[in-house]
N, C-alpha and C positions, 0 to 999 in steps of 0.2 A: 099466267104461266101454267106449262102443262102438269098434272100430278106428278108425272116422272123427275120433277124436281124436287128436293127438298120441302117440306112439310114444319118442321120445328131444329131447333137447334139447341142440344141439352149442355148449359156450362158447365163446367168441373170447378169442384169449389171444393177445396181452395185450388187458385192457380197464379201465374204473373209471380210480380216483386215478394221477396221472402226480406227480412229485414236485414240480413248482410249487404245485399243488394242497397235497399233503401239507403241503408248508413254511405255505403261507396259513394252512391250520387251526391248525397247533400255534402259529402265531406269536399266533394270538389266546387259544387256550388257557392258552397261555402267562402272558402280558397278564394276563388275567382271574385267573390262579392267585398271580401276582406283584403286581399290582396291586390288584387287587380290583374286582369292577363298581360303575358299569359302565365298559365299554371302547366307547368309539364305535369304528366301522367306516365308511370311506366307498366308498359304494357296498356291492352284495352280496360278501364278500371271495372266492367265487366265484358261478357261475351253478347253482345247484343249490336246492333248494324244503327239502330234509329237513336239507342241513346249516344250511343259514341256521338255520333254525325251532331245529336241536339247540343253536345257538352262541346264540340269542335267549333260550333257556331258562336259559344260563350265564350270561347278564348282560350281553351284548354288543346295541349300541343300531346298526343298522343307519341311516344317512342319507346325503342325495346333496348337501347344501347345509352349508356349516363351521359356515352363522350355529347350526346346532342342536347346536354344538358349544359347551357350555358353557368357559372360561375354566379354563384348569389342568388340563382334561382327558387325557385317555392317546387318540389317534387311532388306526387304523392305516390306509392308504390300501390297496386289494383287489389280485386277485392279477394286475388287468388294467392297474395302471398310471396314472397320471395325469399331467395336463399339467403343465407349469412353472409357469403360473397359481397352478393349484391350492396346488403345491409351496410356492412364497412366500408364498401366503396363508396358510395352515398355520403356515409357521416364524414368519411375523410375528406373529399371537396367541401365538404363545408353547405352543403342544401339545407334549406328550411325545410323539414320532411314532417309529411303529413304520411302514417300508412291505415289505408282504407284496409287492410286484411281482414276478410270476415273472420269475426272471434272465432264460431267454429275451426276454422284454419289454425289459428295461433294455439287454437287448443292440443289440435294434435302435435304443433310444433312445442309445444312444452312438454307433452309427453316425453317426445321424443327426446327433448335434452335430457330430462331428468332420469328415463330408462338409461340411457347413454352411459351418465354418470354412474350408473348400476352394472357398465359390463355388458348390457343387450346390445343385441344384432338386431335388424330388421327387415321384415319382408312387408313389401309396400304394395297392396293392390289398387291398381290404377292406370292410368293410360298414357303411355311414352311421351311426350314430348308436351303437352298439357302441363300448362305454367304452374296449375295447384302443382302438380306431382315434383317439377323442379323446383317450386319453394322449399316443398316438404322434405324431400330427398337432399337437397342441400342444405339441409338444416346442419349435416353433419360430413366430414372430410371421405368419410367412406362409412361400411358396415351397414350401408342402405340397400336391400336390392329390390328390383322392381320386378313382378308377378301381371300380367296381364287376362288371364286366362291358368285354366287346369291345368294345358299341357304344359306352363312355363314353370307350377309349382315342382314336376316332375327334374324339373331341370337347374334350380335355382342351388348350390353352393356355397352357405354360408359356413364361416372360419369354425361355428363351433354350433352347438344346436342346445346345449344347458340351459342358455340365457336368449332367448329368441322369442321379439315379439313382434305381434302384426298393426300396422295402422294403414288406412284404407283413404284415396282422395273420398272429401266429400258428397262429388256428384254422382256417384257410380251407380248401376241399377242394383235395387237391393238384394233382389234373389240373385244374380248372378256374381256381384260380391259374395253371396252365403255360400252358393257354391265351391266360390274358390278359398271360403277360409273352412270349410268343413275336409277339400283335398288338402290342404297345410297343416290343420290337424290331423290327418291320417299319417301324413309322412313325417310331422313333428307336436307326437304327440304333448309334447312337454311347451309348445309355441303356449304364448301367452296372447289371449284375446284382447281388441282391445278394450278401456274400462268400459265405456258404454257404447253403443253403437257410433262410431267416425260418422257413418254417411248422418247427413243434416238433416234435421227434422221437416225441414222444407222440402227437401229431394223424397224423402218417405213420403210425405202427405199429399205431394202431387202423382206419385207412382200412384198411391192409393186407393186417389179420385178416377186416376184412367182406369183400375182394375174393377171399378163400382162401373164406371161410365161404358169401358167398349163393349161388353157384354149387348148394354140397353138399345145401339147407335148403329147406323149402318156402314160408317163410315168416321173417321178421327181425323181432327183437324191440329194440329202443333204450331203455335206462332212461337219461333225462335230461330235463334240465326245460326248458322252450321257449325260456327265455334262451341258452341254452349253444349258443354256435354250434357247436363243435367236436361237439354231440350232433346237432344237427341233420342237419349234416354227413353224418355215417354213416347212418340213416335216408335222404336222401336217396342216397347212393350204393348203397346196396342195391339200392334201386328201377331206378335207371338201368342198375342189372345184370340187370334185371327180375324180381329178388325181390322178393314183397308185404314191405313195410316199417311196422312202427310204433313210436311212440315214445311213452315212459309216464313221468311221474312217481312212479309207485310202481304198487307191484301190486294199489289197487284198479283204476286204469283198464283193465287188462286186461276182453277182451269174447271170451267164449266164442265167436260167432262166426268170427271172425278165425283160431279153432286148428280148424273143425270140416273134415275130409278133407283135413287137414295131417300127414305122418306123423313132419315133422325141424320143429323149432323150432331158429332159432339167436337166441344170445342173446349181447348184447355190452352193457357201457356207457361213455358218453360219461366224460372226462378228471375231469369233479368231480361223479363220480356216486359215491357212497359202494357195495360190496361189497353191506352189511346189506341195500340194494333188490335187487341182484341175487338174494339167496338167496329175499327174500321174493317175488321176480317165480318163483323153479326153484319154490317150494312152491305157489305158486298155477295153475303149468303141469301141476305133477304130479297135483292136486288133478282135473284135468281128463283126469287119464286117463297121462300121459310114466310113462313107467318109470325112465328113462336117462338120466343127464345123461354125456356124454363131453366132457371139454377139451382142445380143441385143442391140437398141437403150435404154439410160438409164442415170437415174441422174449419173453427173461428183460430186463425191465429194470431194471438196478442202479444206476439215476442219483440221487444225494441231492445238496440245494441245503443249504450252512448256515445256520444261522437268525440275523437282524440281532443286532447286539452288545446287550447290555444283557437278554438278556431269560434270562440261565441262572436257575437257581430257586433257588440256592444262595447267589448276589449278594443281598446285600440292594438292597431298593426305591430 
C-alpha cells in the first residue's frame, strides 16, 4: 500500500460499552434465557443497529407502542427510561416488567420527583424528541420545559423563577451543556444547579479521550449508529477541534477516500457501540494499508450497575 495511506491507528480509551449499556443487554439476555422468547422491549433497549439486530435474532420483539404488547407478556422498558405514563400503563395490563433504565437516568428521575414535591420548576437541557428526555420530562404532568440551545434559554417561561432547577439528559456534549447552564444562570440567577454533574460519567470520559486524541490524529473515526446521541456527540466534537470526523455503523461504511494522505487514524466508540465493530472497523483500516494500532493511556472504568431482582438464572421462572 502506498504511504498516502494510513500508517497507525490511535485507540481512545476508554471507549464502547459504559455499564448502563452493559446492564441493558444482559438484562434482556437474561429475560430471554429465563423466560423464553419472545421478550418485548420498549423502544431500542439501547441506540445501536448491530446490538438491536444480535438481541432480534435471540427472540427479543423491539416496539414503541404497549398496544403491541400482547397480555401476560415479559416487557422490559430501554436503557433511556420512560415516563410515569408509560410506567402505569404497563403495571396496569398486568406485564412482567423488567426496566433496563440506566441508574444514571433514574437518578435524575428522583431528583426530579423529590424537587417537585418542594415546589420546583424545571428547565431540562436536552434534545426534543430523544426518548432519555421524554422519560425525564414525563416524569411529571407539567412544570417541565425543554432548552435546547442559548437561544431557547432566552425564550423559556416558566410560572415562577423562586424555585427553579435544571437537570440535563445524560448524553449531551459537556461544554455545550456548560454553556447553556451558565446562559440560565445569567437569566435565573437564583436556578438551582443540578447536585452533581447529570451528564454520565461515561459521556465525560469518552468526550475526553477524543479531546487527548483529535489533536494527535489526522483524521477521527466514530463507530455508532445515528440514533445514539452520546455517538454523535464525539464526531461532532472532534470536528470543532478541527479533526475531519466521521461516524460509521459498521465497517462497511468506511470510504477509502476519507484515509487517503492520512498517516494517524484515531478511533473511538460511542457508549452502546459494541468492541466486535471496533475490531472490525482496525481490520478494515489495516486492510488499507495501518500497520499499528496503539491504545491510548486512559481512564480504567470499574463501574458495575446490579441487574433488577427476579432475573438470576438459578431462580426458577
Amino acid at each position: 500500500m502506498s504511504d498516502s495511506f494510513p500508517q497507525e491507528i490511535l485507540l481512545a480509551e476508554p471507549r464502547g460499552f459504559c455499564a448502563g449499556v452493559d446492564r441493558a443487554i444482559e438484562i434482556v439476555e437474561r429475560a430471554l434465557q429465563k423466560f423464553g422468547a419472545p421478550i418485548y422491549v420498549r423502544h431500542e433497549i439501547v441506540h445501536n443497529t448491530y446490538v438491536v439486530n444480535d438481541l432480534k435474532a435471540k427472540g427479543a420483539i423491539f416496539i414503541e407502542a404497549l398496544d403491541d404488547v400482547p397480555a401476560g407478556a415479559t416487557l422490559i422498558f430501554s436503557a433511556h427510561g420512560v415516563s410515569r405514563a408509560v410506567q402505569a400503563e404497563a403495571a396496569a395490563r398486568g406485564f412482567r416488567i423488567f426496566d433496563a433504565t440506566c441508574p444514571l437516568v433514574t437518578k435524575v428521575h428522583v431528583e426530579v420527583a423529590k424537587l417537585h414535591k418542594e415546589g420546583y420548576e424545571f428547565i431540562m437541557i436536552g434534545h426534543k424528541g430523544h426518548p432519555e428526555v421524554e422519560g425525564t420530562m414525563g416524569q411529571l404532568e407539567g412544570g417541565i420545559h425543554l432548552v435546547e440551545d442559548v437561544a431557547d434559554v432566552a425564550r423559556v417561561q416558566p410560572a415562577q423563577t423562586e424555585l427553579l432547577a435544571v437537570v440535563t439528559q445524560t448524553t449531551l456534549s459537556v461544554d455545550d451543556a456548560a454553556d447553556i447552564a451558565a446562559a440560565i444562570k445569567a437569566r435565573f440567577p437564583n436556578a438551582r444547579q443540578p447536585k452533581q454533574q447529570d451528564i454520565c460519567y461515561a459521556t465525560q470520559n469518552r468526550q475526553d479521550a477524543v479531546k487527548i486524541m483529535s489533536p494527535q490524529v489526522d483524521v477521527v473515526i466514530v463507530v455508532g449508529s445515528p440514533t445514539s446521541s452520546n455517538s454523535n456527540r464525539l464526531a461532532e466534537l472532534a470536528r470543532k477541534l478541527g479533526t475531519e470526523s466521521y461516524m460509521v455503523d459498521s465497517a462497511d461504511e468506511l470510504q477509502a477516500p476519507w484515509f487517503e494522505g492520512r498517516q494517524r487514524v484515531g478511533l473511538t466508540a460511542g457508549a452502546s457501540a459494541p468492541e466486535v465493530l471496533v475490531r472490525q472497523v482496525i481490520d478494515r483500516i489495516k486492510a488499507l494499508g495501518a500497520v499499528s494500532v496503539r491504545k491510548m493511556d486512559g481512564i480504567e472504568e470499574t463501574v458495575k450497575f446490579p441487574l433488577p431482582k427476579g432475573l438470576k438464572l438459578d431462580a426458577s421462572p
